[in-house]
N, C-alpha and C positions, 0 to 999 in steps of 0.2 A: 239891312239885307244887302247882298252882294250880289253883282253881274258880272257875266265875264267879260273883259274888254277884248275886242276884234282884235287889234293888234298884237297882243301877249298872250290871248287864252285864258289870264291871270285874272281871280276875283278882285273888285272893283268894289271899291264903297258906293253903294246908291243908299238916300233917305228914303223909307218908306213910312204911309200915313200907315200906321197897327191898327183894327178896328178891332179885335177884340182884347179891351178892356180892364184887364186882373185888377184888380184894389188890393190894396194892402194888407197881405196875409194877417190874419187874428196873433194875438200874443200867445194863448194856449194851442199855436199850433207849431211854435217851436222846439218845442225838445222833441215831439214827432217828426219832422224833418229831419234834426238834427240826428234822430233815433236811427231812420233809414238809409241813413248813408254811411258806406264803410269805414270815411276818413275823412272825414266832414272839414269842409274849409267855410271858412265865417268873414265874412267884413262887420267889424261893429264901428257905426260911426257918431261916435259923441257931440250930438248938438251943432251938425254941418246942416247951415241954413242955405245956402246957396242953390236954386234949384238948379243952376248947371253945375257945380261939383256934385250933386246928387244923383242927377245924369250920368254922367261921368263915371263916376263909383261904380252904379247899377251894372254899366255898359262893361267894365271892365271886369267886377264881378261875375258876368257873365261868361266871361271871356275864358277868366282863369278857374272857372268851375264851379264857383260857390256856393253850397247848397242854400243861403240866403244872408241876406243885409241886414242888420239891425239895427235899431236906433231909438235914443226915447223918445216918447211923444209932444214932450214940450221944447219949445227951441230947436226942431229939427222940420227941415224942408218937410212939407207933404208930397202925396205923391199925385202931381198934377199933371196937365199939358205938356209945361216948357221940362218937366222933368221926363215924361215919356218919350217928347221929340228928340232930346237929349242923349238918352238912352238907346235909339236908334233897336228897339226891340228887348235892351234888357232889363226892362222894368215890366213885360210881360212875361218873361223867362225866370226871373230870380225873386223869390218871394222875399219885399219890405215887407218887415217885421218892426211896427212902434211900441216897447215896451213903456209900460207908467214908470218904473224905477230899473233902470240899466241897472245897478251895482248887483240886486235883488237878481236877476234876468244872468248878472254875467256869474252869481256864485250857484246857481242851477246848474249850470252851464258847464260848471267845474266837474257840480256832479257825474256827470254822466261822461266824462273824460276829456272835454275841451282845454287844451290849454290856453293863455290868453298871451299874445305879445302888442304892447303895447309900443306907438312910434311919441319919441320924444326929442327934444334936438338935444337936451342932456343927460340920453340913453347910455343906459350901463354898458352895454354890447354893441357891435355892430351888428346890423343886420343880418350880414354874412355870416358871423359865428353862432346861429341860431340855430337849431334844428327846428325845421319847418312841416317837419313827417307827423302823420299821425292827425288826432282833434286839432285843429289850431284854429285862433279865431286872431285877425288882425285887426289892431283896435287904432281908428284913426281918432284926432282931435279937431275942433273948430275951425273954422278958418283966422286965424290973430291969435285963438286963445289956447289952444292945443286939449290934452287931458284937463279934463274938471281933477279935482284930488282923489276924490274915490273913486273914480275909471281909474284912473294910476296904479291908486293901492291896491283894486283888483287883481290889476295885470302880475303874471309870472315871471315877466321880461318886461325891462323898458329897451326897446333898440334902438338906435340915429341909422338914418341913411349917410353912411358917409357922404361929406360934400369935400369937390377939390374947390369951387370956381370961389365966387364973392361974395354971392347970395346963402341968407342965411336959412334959406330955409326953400320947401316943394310947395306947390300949390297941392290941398287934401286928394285932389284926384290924380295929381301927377304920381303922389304920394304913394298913394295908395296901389299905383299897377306897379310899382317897384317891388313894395313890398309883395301882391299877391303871385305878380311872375317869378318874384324869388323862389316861394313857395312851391309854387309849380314847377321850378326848375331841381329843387330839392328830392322832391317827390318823383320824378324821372318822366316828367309828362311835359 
């Protein structure tokens, strides 16, 4: 939640405690979400156990529009405390979605016009030459391990964040707002 600070007028990051509560959207209530929205933007995040990269995601998620998160059920953070604190509100705003089989979940998904681009550090594209308009679901990896094989093979796109500096690679949440503000910047929003 935001304040405005005296000085500037300007919103203000403040923590607030959320009391009311959302749990983690049902699986069969995804492609109705996905259904209701014009141009559906997705985070899918493949087996990110960290509940503050979870956090994170949600909150950024949030940010750039996402009609919800998905992730499978096994090997992926729940959605707890340190993940709602985290999320600073957008873990009550953007329906987590744990599906039992991702691959199953992402070729649905297809169906109904999502297309998937997945981040990889030895992506085919940059992320920049992507079209990001339209169904798009951005598929993050692990934190060490990246895509499992069949997230990969899902995906329509594999892309790399171009890097200049040393480091070889984003933290999944740093990752992940590059990628979704791309999108948003694509999209004219």
């Amino acid at each position: 939640m935001a304040r405005a600070s005296r000085s500037t007028g300007k919103r203000k990051h403040a923590h607030t405690d959320f009391t009311s509560k959302r749990k983690a959207a049902r699986e069969d209530e995804l492609l109705p979400i996905v259904g209701a929205a014009a141009s559906p933007l997705l985070l899918v995040l493949d087996q990110v156990q960290d509940p503050h990269n979870l956090g994170a995601c949600l909150r950024t998620a949030d940010a750039a529009g996402c009609c919800a998160v998905v992730a499978p059920k096994d090997r992926s953070a729940p959605l707890n405390e340190t993940v709602r604190r985290v999320a600073c509100g957008g873990a009550e705003s953007v329906p987590y979605i744990q599906v039992t089989n991702l691959a199953r979940s992402m070729r649905a998904l297809k169906e109904v016009g999502v297309w998937f681009v997945g981040t990889a550090d030895g992506g085919e594209q940059s992320l920049y030459d992507i079209d990001l308009k339209g169904g798009i679901a951005i598929v993050m990896g692990a934190e060490g391990d990246g895509l499992r094989r069949l997230t990969a093979e899902g995906c329509d796109f594999l892309a790399r964040i171009p890097m200049a500096g040393a480091v070889e690679c984003l933290n999944v949440s740093v990752a992940a707002g590059v990628c979704l503000f791309e999108a948003v910047r694509q999209r004219g929003g």
